[in-house]
C-alpha positions as CSV (number, residue, x, y, z in Angstrom):
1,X,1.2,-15.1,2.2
2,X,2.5,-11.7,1.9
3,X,5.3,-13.2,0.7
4,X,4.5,-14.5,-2.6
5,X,2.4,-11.5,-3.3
6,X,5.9,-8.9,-2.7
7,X,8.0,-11.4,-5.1
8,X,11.4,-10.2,-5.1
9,X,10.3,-6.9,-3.7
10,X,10.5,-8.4,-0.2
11,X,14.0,-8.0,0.5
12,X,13.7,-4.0,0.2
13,X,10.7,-4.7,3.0
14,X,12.3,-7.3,5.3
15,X,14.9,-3.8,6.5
16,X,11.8,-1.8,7.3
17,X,10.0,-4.5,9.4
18,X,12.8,-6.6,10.6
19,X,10.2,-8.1,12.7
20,X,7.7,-9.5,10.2
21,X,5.2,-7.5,10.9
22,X,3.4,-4.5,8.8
23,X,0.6,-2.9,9.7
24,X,-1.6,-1.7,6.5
25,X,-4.1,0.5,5.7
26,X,-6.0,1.4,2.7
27,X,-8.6,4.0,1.7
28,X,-12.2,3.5,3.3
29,X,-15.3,4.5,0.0
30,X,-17.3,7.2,-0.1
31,X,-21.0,7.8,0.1
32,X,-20.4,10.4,-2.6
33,X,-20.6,9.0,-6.3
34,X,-18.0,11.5,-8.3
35,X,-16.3,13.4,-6.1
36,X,-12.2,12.9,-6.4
37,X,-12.2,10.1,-3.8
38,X,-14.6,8.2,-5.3
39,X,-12.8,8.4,-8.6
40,X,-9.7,7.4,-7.3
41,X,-11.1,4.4,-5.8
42,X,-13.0,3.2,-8.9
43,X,-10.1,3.9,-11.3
44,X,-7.7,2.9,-8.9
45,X,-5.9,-1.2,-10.2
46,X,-3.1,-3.2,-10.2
47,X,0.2,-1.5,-10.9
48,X,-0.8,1.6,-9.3
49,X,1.8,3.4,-7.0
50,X,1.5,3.1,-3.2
51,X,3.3,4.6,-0.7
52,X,4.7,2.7,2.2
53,X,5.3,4.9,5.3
54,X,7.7,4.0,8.3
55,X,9.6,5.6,11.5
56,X,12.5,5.6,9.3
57,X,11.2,7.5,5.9
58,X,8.8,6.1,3.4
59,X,9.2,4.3,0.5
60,X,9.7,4.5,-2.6
């Protein structure tokens, strides 16, 4: 559950989708072996920064 995985990050989430429901996205690889995608991707990890985007702003 999405839940578990936000931890006490999910009350700054529950305001943006009051409903429950977030629709996610991430980033789709590359054929290409080192161009800056496909760096990103393979150094990307836990802990990393991501940006969360709705009709009201983005966050953080």
């Amino acid at each position: 559950m999405i839940r578990q995985a936000l931890g006490p990050d999910t009350a700054t989430f529950r305001p943006l989708f009051p409903d429950g429901t977030a629709f996610l996205w991430g980033a789709t690889p590359t054929l290409e072996k080192n161009n800056a995608k496909a760096i990103a991707l393979r150094t990307r990890g836990p802990g990393d920064p991501a940006l969360f985007r709705t009709r009201r702003g983005s966050w953080p």
